[in-house]
C-alpha positions, -999 to +999 in steps of 0.1 A: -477-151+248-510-157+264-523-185+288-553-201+283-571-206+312-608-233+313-638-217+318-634-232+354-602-215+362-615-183+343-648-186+374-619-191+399-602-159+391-634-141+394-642-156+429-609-144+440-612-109+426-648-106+442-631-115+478-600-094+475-627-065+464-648-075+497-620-086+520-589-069+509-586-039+542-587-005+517-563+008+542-534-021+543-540-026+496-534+017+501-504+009+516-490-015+497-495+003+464-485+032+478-446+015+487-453+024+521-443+007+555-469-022+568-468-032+602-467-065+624-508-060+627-512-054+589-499-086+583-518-104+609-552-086+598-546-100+562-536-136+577-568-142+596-588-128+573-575-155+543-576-179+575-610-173+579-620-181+542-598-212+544-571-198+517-543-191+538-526-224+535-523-229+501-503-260+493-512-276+529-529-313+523-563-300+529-568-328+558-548-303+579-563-273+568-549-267+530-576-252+502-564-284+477-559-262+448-543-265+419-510-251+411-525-228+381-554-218+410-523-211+430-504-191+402-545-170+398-542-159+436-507-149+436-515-133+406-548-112+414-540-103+454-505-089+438-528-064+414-553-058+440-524-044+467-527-075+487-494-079+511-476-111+507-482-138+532-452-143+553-441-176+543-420-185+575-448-207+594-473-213+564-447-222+533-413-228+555-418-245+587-451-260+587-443-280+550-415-297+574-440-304+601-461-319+578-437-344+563-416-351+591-433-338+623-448-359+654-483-360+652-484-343+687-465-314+665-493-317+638-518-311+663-505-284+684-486-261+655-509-265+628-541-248+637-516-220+655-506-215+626-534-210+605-551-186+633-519-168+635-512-175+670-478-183+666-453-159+644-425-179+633-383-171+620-359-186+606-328-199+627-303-210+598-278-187+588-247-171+611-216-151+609-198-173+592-226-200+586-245-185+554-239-200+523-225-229+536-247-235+562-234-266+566-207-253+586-227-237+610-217-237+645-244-231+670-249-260+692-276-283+708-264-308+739-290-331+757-297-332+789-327-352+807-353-336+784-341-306+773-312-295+747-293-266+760-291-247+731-257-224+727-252-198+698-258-170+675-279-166+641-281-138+620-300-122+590-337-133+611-363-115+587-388-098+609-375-118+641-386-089+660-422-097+659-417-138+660-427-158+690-410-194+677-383-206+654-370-231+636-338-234+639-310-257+630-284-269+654-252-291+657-265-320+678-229-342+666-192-330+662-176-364+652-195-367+618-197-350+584-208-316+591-242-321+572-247-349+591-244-336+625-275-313+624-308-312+637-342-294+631-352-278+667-384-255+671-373-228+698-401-205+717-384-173+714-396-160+752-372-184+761-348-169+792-313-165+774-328-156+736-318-120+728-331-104+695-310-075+683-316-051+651-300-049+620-306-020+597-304-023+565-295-002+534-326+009+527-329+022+566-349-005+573-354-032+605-363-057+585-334-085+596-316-093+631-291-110+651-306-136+679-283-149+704-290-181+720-274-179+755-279-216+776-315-218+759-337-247+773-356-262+742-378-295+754-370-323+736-403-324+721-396-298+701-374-317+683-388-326+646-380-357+630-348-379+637-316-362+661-287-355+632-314-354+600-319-320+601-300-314+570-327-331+550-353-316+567-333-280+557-332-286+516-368-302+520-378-267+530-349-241+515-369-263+481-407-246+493-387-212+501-370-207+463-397-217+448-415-190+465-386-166+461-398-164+421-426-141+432-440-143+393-474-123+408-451-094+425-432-093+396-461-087+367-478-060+391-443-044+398-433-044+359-474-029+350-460-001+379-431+004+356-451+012+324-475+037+344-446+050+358-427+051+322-457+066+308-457+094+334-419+104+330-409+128+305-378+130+281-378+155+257-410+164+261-426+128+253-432+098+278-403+078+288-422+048+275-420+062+238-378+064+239-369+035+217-342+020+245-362+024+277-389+006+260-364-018+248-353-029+282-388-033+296-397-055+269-366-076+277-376-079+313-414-088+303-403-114+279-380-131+306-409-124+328-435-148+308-410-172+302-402-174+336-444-178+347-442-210+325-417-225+339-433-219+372-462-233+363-445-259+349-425-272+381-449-266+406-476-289+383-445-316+382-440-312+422-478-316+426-470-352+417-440-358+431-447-341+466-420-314+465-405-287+443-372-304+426-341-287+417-356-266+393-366-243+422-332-236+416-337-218+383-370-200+397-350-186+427-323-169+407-344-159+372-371-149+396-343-129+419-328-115+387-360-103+370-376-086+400-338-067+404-339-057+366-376-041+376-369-023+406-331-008+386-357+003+355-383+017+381-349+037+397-334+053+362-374+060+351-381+082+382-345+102+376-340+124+402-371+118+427-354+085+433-324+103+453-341+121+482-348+093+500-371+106+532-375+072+556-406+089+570-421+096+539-428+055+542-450+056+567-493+058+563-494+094+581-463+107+570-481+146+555-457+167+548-448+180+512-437+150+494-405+147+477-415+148+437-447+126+426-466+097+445-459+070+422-419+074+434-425+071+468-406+045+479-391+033+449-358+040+464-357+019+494-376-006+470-345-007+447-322-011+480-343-038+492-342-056+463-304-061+462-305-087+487-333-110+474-302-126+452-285-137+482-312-148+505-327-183+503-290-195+494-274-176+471-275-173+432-240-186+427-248-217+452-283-223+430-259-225+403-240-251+417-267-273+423-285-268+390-247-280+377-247-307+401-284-318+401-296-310+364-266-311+339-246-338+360-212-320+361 
C-alpha cells in the first residue's frame, strides 16, 4: 500500500525535511537515534526552536498561534521529524491542556496561557489519575472547597509523567459530594510552586524517573484558575483524554521504530545469514507493518473527519489501543532480534557521555529499557480494556 500525496503536499514534505536538516540540534537527533536519555533542556531547545518557525502548535486555530495545517500536513511532520531523530513534543500544554483552554477557557486564560505556552515558559502535568482513581477516574477523591477566592485544594495524584520538571497542572478535583461522581468534578489549573505541593519520584521498570506522586497539602488555587463551569470538569476531561489517544497512536514513531527493526534484523545473525532472511522473523515483521499501514489510514481518516467536526470522536479509541498494541509488538520483535545484548541492561550506558566499553553493538543500546517502557503505553491514556468499553458503548451500541 502506498499513499498518494499532491504535488503540493509532496513540496510540504520537502520544506519540512530542509528545516529538520537546518534546525534539527545534531546533538539532541544523536540522541534520540541513539535510544539515549534527553533532558528537561533538550526538550525545551526543540520546543522554541519549532515555536520560533510557528509549527509547534499544530492543531491550534491559527488565530491563537496554530500553523492551520491539514491533517495529511500533520501526518508529513510527524512522519519526517520521527526519521530525522526529532524528539516528540510533549503534548501536556500544546495537545492536552491548551485544546481545553481553547474551547472552554476565559479569554483572560486565552491570553495569559497561550503565548506561555508556545514560548515554553510554562511546563505543564497532568493531575488526573490516583491510588485508587486510575481507570475509573471518575471515582477520584482529591478535593477542592471554596473559600473567598481561593479553592483549598486537598489530595494526592499519581503516575505525573515528567512532573519533576512541570511548573503548572491541570488537574481535576471533586468540587461536589452530593451528586453523581462524574458530575461533581472540576478542571482546576494549579501553579505547582505552590506552598503545600510535594513532587515525589517514581521509578519505573526500566530504572527510569519518568512518572511521580504529587501531594496536594491545603493548596491555595485562585479561583481564576478555574476553567470553564464549577462541576463540568468531567466534559472538559474526555474532551481532552479524546486529543491525548489520538496522539497515543504515534503512527510516525512507529514507521521509524519498525525501519530500526529491519536494520537491526538485517544486522543479526542466525545461522550464519541475517535474521531478516529466517522465514518466521520476517513473518512477524510483515504482520506488524501490515497492521501498521492499516492503522496510518485510519488515522488519517479520523483526524480528516475531526477536522470537521472540531474534535477526535470515539474512534480515537481504536487509534489508542492498535497504536498501543503495534508499537508493543515492535519494541518485543526489536528485544528477541538483539538476543542476548538485550539482557545487560547498563542504566548509564543511556546517557550522551556514558564511554566506557559498550555492552554488545550500538544499534541495541537501549532497546531494553525501550521494551520496558513500552509496557505501560497500553495502560496510560485510559486503558485498552476501558477503550474497549467505549468503542462497545459508543460505536457498536451494546
Amino acid at each position: 500500500m502506498e499513499l498518494h500525496y499532491s504535488p503540493e503536499e509532496q513540496a510540504f514534505r520537502e520544506e519540512v525535511r530542509q528545516f529538520l536538516r537546518e534546525k534539527l540540534p545534531p546533538d539532541i537527533a544523536a540522541k534520540v537515534k541513539g535510544n539515549k536519555r534527553l533532558s528537561r533542556d533538550d526538550y525545551v531547545r526543540w520546543h522554541k526552536i519549532l515555536g520560533e518557525k510557528g509549527w509547534l502548535a499544530q492543531h491550534w486555530p491559527v488565530e491563537y498561534g496554530g500553523t492551520g495545517w491539514s491533517p495529511i500536513q500533520r501526518h508529513i511532520f510527524d512522519e519526517e521529524a520521527a526519521a530525522a531523530g526529532a524528539p516528540g513534543i510533549i503534548p501536556f500544554g500544546v495537545s492536552m491542556v491548551a485544546p481545553v483552554i481553547i474551547r472552554f477557557g476565559s479569554e483572560e486564560q486565552k491570553r495569559y496561557y497561550l503565548p506561555r505556552i508556545l514560548n515554553s515558559e510554562d511546563w505543564w502535568c497532568q493531575g488526573y489519575s490516583e491510588p485508587g482513581a486510575g481507570s475509573d477516574l471518575a471515582s477520584l477523591k482529591t478535593r477542592a472547597v471554596r473559600e473567598g477566592d481561593y479553592y483549598i485544594v486537598n489530595g494526592q495524584k499519581t503516575w505525573t509523567t515528567l512532573g519533576q520538571y512541570a511548573n503548572m497542572m491541570f488537574c481535576l478535583v471533586r468540587t461536589n459530594t452530593e451528586v453523581k461522581p462524574q458530575e461533581g468534578i472540576s478542571f482546576l489549573l494549579i501553579d505547582m510552586n505552590s506552598p503545600g505541593v510535594t513532587v515525589r519520584p517514581i521509578i519505573t521498570l526500566d530504572g527510569e524517573h519518568e512518572v511521580n506522586e504529587v501531594f496536594l497539602e491545603n493548596v491555595k488555587v485562585p479561583v481564576e484558575n478555574l476553567v470553564g463551569e464549577e462541576n463540568k470538569g468531567w466534559t472538559y476531561a474526555k474532551y481532552l483524554l479524546t486529543y491525548e489517544r489520538t496522539g497515543i497512536a504515534g503512527v510516525g514513531i512507529a514507521k521509524q521504530a519498525l525501519r530500526h527493526l529491519k536494520y537491526v534484523a538485517s544486522k543479526q545473525l542466525k545461522d550464519g545469514r541475517p535474521l531478516i532472511e529466517d522465514p518466521l522473523f520476517r513473518a512477524r515483521i510483515a504482520a506488524v507493518e501490515i497492521d501498521l499501514m492499516a492503522l496510518e489510514l485510519t488515522n488519517l481518516r479520523v483526524v480528516a473527519a475531526a477536522e470537521k467536526g472540531g474534535v477526535p470522536g470515539p474512534e480515537s479509541s481504536v487509534l489508542k489501543i492498535k497504536g498501543t498494541e503495534i508499537r508493543q509488538a515492535i519494541t518485543d520483535l526489536l528485544r528477541r532480534a538483539v538476543g542476548p545484548y538485550a539482557l545487560p541492561f547498563i542504566p548509564e550506558a543511556l546517557d550522551a557521555d556514558y564511554d566506557d566499553e559498550p555492552v554488545g553493538p550500538d544499534y541495541a543500546a537501549g532497546l531494553a529499557a525501550q521494551y520496558f517502557n513500552r509496557r505501560k503505553i497500553t495502560i496510560y491514556g485510559g486503558s485498552n480494556e476501558i477503550q474497549k468499553n467505549i468503542i462497545a458503548k459508543m460505536i457498536l451500541g451494546l
